[in-house]
mmCIF entry with sequence, helices, sheets and N, C-alpha, C, O atoms, coordinates in Angstrom:
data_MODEL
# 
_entry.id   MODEL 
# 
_entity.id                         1 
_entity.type                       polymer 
_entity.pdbx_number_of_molecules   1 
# 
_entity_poly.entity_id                      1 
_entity_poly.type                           'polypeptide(L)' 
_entity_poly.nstd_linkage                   no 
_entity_poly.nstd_monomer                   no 
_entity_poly.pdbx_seq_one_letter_code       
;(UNK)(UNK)(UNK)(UNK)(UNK)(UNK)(UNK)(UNK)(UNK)(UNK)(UNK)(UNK)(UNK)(UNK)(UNK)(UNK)
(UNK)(UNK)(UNK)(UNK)(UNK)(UNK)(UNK)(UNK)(UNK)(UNK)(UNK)(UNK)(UNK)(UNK)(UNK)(UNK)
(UNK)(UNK)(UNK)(UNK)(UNK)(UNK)(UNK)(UNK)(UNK)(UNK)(UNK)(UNK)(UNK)(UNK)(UNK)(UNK)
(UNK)(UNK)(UNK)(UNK)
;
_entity_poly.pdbx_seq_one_letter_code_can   XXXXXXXXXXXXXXXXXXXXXXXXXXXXXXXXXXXXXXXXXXXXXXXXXXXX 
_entity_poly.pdbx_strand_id                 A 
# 
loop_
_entity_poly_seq.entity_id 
_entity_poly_seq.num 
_entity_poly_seq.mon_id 
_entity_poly_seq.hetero 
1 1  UNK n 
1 2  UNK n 
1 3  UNK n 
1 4  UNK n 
1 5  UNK n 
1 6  UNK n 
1 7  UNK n 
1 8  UNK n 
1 9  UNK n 
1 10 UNK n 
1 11 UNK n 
1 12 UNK n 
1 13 UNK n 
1 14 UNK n 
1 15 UNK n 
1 16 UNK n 
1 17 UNK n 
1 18 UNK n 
1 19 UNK n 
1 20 UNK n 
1 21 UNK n 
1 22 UNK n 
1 23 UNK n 
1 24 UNK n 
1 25 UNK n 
1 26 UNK n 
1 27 UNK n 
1 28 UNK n 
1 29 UNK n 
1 30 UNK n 
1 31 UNK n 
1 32 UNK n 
1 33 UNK n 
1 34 UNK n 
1 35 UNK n 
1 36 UNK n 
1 37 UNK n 
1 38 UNK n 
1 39 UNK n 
1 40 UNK n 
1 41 UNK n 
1 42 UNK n 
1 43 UNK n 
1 44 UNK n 
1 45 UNK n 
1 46 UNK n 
1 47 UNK n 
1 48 UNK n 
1 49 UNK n 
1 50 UNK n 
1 51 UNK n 
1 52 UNK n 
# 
_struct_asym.id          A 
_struct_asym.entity_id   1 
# 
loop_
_struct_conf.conf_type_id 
_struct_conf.id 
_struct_conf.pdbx_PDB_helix_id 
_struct_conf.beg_label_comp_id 
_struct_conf.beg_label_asym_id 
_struct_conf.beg_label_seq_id 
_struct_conf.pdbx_beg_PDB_ins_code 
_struct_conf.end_label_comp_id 
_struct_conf.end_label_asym_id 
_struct_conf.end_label_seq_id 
_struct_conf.pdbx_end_PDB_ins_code 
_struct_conf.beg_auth_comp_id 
_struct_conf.beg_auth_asym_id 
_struct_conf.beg_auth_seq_id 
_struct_conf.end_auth_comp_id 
_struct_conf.end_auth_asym_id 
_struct_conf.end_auth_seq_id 
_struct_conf.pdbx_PDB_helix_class 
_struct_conf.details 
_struct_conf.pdbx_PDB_helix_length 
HELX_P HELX_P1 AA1 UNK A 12 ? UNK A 14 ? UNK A 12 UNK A 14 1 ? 3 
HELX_P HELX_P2 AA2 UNK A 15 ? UNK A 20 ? UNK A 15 UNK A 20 3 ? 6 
HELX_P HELX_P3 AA3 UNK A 48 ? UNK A 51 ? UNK A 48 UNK A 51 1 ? 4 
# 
_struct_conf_type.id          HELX_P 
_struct_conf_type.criteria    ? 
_struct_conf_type.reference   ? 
# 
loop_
_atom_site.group_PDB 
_atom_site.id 
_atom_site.type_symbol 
_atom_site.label_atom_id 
_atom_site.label_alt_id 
_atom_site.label_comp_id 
_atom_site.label_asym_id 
_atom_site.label_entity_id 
_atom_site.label_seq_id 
_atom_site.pdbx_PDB_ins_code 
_atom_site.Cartn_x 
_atom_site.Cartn_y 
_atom_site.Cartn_z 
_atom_site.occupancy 
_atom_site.B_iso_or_equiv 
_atom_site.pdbx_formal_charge 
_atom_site.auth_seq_id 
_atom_site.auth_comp_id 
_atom_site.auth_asym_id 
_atom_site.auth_atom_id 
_atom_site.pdbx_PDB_model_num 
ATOM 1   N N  . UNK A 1 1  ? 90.890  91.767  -50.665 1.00 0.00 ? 1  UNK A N  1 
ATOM 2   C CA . UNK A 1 1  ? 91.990  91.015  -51.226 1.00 0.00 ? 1  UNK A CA 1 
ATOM 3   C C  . UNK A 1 1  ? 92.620  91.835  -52.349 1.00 0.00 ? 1  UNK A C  1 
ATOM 4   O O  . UNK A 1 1  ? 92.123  92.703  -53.065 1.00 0.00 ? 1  UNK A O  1 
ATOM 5   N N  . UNK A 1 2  ? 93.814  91.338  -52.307 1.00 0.00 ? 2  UNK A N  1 
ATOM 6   C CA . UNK A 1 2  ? 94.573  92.231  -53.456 1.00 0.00 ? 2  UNK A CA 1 
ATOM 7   C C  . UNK A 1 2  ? 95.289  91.185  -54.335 1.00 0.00 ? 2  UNK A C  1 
ATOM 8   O O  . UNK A 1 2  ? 96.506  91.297  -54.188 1.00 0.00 ? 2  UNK A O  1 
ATOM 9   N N  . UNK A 1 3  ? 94.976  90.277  -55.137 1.00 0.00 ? 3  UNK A N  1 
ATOM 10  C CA . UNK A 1 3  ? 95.304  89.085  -55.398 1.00 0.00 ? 3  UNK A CA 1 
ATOM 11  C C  . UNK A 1 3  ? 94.752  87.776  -54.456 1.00 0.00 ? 3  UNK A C  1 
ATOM 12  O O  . UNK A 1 3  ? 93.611  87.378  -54.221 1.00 0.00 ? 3  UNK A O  1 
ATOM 13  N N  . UNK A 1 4  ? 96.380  87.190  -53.938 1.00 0.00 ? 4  UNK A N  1 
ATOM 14  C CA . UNK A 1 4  ? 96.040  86.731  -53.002 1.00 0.00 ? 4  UNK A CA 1 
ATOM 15  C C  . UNK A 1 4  ? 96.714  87.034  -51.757 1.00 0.00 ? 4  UNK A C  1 
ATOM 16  O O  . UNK A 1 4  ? 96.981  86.279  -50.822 1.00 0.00 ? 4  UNK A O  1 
ATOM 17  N N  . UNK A 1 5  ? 96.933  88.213  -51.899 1.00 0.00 ? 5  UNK A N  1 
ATOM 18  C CA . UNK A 1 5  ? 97.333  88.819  -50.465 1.00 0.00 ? 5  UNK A CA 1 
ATOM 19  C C  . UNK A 1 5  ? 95.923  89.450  -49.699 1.00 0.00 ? 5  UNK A C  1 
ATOM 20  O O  . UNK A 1 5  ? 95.264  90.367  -50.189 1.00 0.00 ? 5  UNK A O  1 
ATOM 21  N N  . UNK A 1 6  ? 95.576  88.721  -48.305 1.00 0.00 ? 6  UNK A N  1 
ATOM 22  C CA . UNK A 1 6  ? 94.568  89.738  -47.418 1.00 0.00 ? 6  UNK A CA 1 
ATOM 23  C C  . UNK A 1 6  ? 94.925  91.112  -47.262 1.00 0.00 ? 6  UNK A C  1 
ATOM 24  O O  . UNK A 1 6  ? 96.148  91.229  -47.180 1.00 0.00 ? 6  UNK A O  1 
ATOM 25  N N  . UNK A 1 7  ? 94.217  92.352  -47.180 1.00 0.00 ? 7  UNK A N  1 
ATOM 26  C CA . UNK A 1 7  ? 94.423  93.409  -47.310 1.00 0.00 ? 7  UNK A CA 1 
ATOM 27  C C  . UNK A 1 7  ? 93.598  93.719  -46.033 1.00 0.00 ? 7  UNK A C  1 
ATOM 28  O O  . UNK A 1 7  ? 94.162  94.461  -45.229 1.00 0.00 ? 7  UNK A O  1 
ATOM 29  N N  . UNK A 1 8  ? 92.590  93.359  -45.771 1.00 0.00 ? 8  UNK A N  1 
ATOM 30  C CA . UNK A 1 8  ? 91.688  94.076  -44.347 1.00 0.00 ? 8  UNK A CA 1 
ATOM 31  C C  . UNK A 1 8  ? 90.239  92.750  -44.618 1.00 0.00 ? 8  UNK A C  1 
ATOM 32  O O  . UNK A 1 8  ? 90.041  91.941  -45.524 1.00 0.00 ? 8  UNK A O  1 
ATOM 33  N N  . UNK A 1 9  ? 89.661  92.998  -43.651 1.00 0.00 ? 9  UNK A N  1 
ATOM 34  C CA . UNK A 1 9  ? 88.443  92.478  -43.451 1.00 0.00 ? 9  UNK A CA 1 
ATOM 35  C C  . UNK A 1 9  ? 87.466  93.216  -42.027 1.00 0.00 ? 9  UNK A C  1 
ATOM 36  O O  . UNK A 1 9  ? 87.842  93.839  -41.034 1.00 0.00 ? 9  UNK A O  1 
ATOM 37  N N  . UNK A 1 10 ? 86.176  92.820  -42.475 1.00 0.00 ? 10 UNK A N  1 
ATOM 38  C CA . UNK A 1 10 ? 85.403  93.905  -42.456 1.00 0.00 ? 10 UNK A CA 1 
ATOM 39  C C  . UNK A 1 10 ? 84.785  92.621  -41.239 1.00 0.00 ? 10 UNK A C  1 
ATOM 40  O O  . UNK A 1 10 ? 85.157  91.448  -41.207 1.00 0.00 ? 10 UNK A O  1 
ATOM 41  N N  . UNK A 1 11 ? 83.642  93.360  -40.211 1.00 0.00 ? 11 UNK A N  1 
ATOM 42  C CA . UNK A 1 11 ? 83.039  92.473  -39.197 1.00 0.00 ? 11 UNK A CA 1 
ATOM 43  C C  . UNK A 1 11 ? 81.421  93.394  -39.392 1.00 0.00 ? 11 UNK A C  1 
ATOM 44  O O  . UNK A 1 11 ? 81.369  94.513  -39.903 1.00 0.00 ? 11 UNK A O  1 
ATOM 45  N N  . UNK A 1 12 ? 80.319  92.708  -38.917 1.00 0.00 ? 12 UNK A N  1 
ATOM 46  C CA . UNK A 1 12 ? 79.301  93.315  -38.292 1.00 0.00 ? 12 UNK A CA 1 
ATOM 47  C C  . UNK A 1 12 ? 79.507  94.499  -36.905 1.00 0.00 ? 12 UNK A C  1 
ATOM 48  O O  . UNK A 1 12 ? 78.690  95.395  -36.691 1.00 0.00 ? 12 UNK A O  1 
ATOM 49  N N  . UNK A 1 13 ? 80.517  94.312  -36.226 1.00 0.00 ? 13 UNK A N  1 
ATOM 50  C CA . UNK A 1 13 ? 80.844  95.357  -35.566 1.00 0.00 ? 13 UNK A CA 1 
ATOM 51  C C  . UNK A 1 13 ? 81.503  96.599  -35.831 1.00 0.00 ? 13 UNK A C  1 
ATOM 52  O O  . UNK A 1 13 ? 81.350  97.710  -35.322 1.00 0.00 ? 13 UNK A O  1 
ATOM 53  N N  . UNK A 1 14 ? 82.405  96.111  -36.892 1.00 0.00 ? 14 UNK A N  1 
ATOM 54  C CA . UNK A 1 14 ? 83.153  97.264  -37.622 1.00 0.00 ? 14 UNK A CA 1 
ATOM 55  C C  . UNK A 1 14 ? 81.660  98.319  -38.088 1.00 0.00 ? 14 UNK A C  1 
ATOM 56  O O  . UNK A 1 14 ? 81.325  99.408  -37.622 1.00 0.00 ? 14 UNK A O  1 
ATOM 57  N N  . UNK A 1 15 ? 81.003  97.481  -39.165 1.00 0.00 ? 15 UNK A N  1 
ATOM 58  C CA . UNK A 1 15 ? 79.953  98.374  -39.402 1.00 0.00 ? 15 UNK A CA 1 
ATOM 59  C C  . UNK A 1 15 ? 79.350  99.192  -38.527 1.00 0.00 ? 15 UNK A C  1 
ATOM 60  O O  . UNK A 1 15 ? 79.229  100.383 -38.815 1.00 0.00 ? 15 UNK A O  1 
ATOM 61  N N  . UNK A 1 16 ? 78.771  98.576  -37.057 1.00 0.00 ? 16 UNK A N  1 
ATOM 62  C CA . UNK A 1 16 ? 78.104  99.466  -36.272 1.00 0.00 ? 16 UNK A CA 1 
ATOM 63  C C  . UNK A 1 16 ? 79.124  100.434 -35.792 1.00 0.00 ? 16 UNK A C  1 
ATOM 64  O O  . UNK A 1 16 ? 78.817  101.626 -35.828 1.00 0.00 ? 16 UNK A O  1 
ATOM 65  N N  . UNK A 1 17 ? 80.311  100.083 -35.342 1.00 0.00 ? 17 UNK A N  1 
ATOM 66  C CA . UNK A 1 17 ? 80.855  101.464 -34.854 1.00 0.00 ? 17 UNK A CA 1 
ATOM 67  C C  . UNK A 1 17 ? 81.337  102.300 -35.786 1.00 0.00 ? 17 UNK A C  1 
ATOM 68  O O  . UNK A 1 17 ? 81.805  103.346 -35.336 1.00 0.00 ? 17 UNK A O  1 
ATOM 69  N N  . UNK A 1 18 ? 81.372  102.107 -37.331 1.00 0.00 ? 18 UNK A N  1 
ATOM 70  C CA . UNK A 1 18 ? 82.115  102.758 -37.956 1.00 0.00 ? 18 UNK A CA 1 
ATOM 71  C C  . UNK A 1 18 ? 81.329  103.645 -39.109 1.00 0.00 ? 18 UNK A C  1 
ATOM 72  O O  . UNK A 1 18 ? 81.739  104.587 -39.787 1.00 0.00 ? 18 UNK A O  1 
ATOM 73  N N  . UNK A 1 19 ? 79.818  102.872 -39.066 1.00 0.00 ? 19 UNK A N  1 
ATOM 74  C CA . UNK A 1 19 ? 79.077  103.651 -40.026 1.00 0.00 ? 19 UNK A CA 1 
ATOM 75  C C  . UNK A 1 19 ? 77.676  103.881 -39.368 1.00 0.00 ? 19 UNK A C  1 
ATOM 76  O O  . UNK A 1 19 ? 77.252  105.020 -39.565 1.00 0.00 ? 19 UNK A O  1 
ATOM 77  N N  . UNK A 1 20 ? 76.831  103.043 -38.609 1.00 0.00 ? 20 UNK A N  1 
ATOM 78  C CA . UNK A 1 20 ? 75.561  103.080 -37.961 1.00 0.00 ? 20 UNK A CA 1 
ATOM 79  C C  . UNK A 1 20 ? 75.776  103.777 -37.339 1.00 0.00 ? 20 UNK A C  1 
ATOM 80  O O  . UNK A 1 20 ? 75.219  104.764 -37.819 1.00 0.00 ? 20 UNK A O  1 
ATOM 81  N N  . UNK A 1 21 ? 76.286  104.084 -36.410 1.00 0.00 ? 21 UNK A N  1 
ATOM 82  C CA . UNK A 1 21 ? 76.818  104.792 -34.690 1.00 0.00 ? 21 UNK A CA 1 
ATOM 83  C C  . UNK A 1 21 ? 77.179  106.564 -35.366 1.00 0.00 ? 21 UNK A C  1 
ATOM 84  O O  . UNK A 1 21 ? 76.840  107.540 -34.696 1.00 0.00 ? 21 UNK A O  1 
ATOM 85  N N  . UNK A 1 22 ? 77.637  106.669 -36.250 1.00 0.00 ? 22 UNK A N  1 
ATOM 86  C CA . UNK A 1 22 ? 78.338  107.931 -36.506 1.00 0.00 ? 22 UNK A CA 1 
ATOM 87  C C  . UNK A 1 22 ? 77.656  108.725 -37.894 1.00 0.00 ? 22 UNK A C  1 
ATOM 88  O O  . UNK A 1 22 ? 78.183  109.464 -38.725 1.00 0.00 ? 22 UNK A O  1 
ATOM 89  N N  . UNK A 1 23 ? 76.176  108.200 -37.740 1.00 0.00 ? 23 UNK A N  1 
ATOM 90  C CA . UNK A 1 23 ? 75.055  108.244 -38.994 1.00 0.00 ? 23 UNK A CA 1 
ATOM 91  C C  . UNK A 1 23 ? 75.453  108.135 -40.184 1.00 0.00 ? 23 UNK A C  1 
ATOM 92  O O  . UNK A 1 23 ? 74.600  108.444 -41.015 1.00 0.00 ? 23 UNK A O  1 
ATOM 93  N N  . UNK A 1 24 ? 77.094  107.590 -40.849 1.00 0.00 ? 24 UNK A N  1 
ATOM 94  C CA . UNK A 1 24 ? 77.014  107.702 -42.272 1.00 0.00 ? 24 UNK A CA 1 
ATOM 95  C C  . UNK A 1 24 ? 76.298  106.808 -43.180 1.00 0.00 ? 24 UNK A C  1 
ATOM 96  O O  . UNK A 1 24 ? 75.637  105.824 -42.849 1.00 0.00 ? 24 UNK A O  1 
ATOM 97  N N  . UNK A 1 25 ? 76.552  107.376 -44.680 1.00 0.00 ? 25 UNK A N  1 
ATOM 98  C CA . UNK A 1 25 ? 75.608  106.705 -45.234 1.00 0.00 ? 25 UNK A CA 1 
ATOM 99  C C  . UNK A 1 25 ? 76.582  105.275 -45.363 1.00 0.00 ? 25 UNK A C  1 
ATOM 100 O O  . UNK A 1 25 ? 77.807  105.393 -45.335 1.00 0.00 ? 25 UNK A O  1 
ATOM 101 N N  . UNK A 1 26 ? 75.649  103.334 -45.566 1.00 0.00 ? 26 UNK A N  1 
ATOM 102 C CA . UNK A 1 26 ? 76.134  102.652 -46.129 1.00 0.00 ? 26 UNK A CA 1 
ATOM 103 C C  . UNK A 1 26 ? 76.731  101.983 -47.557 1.00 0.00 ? 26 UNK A C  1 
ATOM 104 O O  . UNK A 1 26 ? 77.643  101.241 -47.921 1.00 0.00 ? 26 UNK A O  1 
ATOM 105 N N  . UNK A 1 27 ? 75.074  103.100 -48.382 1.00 0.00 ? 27 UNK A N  1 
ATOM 106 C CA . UNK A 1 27 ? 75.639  103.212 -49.573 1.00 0.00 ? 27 UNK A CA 1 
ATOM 107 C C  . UNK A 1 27 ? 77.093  104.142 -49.820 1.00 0.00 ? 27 UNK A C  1 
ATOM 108 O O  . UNK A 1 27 ? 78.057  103.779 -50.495 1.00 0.00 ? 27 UNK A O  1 
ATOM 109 N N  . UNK A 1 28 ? 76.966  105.305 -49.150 1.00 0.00 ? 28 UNK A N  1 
ATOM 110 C CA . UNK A 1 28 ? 78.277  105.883 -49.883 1.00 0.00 ? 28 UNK A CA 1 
ATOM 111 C C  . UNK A 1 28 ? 79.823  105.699 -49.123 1.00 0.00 ? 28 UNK A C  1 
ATOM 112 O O  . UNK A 1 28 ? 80.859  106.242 -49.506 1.00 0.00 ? 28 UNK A O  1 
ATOM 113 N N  . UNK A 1 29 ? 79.708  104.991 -48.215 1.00 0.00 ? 29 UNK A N  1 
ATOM 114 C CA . UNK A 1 29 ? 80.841  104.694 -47.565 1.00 0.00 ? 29 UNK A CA 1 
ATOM 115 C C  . UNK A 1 29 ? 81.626  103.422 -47.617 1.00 0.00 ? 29 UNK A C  1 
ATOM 116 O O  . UNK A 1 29 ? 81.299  102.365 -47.078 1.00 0.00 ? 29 UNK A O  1 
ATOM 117 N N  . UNK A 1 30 ? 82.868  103.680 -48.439 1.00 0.00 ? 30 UNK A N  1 
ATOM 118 C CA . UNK A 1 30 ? 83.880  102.190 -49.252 1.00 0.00 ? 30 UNK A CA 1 
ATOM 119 C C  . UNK A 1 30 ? 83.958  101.706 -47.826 1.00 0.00 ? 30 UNK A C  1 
ATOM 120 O O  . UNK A 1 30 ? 83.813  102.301 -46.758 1.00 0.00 ? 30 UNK A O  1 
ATOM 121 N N  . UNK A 1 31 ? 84.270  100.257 -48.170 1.00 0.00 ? 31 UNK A N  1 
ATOM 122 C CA . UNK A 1 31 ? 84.298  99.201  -47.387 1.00 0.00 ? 31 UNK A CA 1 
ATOM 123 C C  . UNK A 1 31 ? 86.175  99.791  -46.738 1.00 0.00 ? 31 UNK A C  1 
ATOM 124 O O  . UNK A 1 31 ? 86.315  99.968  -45.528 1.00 0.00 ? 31 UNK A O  1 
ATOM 125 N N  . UNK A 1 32 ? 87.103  99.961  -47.469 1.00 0.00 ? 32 UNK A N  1 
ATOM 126 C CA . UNK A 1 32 ? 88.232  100.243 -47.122 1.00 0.00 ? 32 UNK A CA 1 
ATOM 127 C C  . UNK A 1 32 ? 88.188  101.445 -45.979 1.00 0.00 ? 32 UNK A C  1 
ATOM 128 O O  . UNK A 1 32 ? 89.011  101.309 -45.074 1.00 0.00 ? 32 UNK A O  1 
ATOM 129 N N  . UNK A 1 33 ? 87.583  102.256 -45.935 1.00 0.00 ? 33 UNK A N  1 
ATOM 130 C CA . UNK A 1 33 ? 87.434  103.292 -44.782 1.00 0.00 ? 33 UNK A CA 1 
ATOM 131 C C  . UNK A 1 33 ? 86.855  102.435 -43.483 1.00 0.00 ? 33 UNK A C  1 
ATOM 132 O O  . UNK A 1 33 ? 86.515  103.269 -42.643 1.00 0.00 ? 33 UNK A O  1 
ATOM 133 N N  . UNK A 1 34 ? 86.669  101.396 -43.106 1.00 0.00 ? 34 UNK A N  1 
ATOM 134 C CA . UNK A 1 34 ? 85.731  101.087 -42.432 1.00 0.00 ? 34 UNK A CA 1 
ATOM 135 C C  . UNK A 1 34 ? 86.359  99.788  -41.536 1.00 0.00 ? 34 UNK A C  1 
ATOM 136 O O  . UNK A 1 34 ? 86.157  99.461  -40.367 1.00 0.00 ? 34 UNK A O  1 
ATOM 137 N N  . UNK A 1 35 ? 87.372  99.080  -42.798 1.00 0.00 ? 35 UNK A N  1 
ATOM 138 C CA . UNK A 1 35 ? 88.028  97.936  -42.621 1.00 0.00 ? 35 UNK A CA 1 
ATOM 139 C C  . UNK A 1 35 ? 88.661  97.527  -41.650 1.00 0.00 ? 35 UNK A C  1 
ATOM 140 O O  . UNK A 1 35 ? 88.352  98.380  -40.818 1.00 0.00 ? 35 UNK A O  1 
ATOM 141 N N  . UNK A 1 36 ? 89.541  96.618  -40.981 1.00 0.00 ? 36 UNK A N  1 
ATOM 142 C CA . UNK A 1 36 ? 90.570  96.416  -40.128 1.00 0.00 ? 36 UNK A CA 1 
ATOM 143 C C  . UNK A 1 36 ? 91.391  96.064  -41.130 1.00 0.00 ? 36 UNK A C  1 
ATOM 144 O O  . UNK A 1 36 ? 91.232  95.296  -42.078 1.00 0.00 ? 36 UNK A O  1 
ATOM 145 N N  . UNK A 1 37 ? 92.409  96.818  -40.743 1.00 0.00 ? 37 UNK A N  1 
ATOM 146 C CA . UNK A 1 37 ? 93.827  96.062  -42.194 1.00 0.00 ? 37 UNK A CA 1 
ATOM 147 C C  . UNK A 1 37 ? 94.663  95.524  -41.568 1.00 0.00 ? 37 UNK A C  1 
ATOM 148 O O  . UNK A 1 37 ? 95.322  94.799  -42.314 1.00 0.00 ? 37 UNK A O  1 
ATOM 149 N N  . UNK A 1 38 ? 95.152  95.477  -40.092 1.00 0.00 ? 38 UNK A N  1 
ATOM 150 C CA . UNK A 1 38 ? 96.112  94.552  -39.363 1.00 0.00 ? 38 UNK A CA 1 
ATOM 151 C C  . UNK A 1 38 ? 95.521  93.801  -38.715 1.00 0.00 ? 38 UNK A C  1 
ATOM 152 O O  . UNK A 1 38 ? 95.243  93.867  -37.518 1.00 0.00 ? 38 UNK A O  1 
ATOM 153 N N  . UNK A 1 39 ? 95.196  92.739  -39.742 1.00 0.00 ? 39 UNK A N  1 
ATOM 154 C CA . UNK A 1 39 ? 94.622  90.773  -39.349 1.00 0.00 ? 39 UNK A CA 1 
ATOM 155 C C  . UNK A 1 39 ? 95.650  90.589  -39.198 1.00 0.00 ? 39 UNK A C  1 
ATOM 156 O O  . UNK A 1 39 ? 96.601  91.054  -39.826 1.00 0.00 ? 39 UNK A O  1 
ATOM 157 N N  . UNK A 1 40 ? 95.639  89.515  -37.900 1.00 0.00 ? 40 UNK A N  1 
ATOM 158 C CA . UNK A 1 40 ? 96.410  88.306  -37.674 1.00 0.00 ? 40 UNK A CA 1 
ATOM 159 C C  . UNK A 1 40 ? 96.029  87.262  -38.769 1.00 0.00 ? 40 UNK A C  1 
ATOM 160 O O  . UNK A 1 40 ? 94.864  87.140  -39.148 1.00 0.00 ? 40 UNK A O  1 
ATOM 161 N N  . UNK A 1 41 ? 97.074  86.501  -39.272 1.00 0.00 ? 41 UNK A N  1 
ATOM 162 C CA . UNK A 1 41 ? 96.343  85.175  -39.403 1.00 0.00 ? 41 UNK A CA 1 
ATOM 163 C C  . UNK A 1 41 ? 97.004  84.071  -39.692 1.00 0.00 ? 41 UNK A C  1 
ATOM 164 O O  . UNK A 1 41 ? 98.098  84.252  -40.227 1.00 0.00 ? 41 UNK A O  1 
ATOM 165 N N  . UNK A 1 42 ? 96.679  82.996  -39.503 1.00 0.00 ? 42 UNK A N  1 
ATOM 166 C CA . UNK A 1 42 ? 97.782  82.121  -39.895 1.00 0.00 ? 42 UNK A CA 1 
ATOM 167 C C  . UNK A 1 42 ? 97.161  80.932  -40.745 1.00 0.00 ? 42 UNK A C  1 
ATOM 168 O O  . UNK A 1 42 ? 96.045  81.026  -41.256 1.00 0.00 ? 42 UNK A O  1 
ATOM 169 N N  . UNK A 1 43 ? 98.264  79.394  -40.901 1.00 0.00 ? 43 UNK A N  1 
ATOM 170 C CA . UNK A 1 43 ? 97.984  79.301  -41.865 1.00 0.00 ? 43 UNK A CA 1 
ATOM 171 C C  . UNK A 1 43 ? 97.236  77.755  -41.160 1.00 0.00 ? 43 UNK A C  1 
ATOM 172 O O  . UNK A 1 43 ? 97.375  77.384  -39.995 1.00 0.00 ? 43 UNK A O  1 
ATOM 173 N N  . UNK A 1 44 ? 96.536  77.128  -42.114 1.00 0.00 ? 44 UNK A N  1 
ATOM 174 C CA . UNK A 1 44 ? 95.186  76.414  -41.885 1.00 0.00 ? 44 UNK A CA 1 
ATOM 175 C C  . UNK A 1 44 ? 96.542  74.970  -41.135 1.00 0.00 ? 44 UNK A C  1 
ATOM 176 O O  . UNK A 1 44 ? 96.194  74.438  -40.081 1.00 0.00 ? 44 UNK A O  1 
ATOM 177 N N  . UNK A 1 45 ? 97.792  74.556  -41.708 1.00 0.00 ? 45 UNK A N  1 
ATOM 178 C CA . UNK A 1 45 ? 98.285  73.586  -40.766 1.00 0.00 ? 45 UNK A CA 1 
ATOM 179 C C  . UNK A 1 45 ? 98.810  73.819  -39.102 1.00 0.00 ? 45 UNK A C  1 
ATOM 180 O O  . UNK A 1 45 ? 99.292  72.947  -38.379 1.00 0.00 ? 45 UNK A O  1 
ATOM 181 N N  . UNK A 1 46 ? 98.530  75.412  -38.711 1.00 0.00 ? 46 UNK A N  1 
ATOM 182 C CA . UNK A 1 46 ? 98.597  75.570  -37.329 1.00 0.00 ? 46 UNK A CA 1 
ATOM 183 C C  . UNK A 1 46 ? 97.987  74.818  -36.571 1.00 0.00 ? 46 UNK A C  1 
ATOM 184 O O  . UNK A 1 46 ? 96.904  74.253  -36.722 1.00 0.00 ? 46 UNK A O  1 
ATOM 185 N N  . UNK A 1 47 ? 98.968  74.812  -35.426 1.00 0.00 ? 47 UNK A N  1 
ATOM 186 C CA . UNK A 1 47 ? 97.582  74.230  -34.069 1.00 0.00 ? 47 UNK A CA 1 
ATOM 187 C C  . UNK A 1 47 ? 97.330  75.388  -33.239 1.00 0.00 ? 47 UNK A C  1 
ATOM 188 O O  . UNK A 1 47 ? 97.868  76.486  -33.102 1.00 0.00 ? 47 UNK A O  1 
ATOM 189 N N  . UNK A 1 48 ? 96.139  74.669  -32.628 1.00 0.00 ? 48 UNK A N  1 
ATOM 190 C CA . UNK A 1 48 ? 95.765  75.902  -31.716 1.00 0.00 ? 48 UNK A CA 1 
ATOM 191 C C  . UNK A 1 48 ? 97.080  76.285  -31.269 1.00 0.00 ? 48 UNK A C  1 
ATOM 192 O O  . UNK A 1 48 ? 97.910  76.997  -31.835 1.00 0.00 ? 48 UNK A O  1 
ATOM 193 N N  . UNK A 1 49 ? 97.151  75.486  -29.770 1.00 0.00 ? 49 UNK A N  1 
ATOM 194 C CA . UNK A 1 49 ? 98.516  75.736  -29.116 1.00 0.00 ? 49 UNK A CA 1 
ATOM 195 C C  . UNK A 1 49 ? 99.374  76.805  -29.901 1.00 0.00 ? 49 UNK A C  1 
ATOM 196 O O  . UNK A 1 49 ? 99.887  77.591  -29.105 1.00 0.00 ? 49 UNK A O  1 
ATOM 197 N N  . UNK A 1 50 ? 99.698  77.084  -31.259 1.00 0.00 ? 50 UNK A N  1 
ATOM 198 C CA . UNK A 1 50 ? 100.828 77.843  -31.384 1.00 0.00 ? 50 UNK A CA 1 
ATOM 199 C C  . UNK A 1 50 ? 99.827  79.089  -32.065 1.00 0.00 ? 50 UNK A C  1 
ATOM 200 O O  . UNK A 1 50 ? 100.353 80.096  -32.537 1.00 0.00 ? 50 UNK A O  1 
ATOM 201 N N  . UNK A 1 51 ? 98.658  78.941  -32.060 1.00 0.00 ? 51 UNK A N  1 
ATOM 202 C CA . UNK A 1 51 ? 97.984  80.249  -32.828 1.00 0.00 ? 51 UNK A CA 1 
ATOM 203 C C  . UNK A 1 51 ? 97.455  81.221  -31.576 1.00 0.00 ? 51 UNK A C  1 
ATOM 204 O O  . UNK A 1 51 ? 97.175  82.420  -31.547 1.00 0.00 ? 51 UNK A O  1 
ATOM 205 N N  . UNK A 1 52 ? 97.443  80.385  -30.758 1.00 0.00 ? 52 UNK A N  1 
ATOM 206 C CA . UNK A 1 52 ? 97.213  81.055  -29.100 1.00 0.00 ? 52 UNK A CA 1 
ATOM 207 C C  . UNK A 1 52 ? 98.454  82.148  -29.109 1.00 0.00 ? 52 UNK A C  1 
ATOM 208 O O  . UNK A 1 52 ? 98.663  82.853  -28.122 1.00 0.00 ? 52 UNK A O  1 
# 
C-alpha cells in the first residue's frame, strides 16, 4: 500500500515461483521484486455478475 492506494500484492505462489524455485534468499529479497502490481479489483458494493 501506498497510502490508500493498492500498489501490488503478494500470494504463496508468487513466493514459490519467484523466490523458492530460483534458490533466492527470503530474507534478502523485498517483497516489491516479487509482487504482482496489476490487481484487478473492485469495490466491496459490486455484484458478482458485473465482477465476472
Amino acid at each position: 500500500m501506498e497510502g490508500t492506494r493498492l500498489v501490488g500484492i503478494i500470494s504463496e505462489c508468487d513466493y514459490l515461483d519467484k523466490v523458492s524455485l530460483y534458490g533466492k534468499s527470503s530474507k534478502e529479497t523485498p517483497v516489491g521484486d516479487i509482487m504482482v502490481r496489476d490487481s484487478v479489483t473492485v469495490d466491496p458494493d459490486q455484484t458478482v455478475s458485473n465482477c465476472l
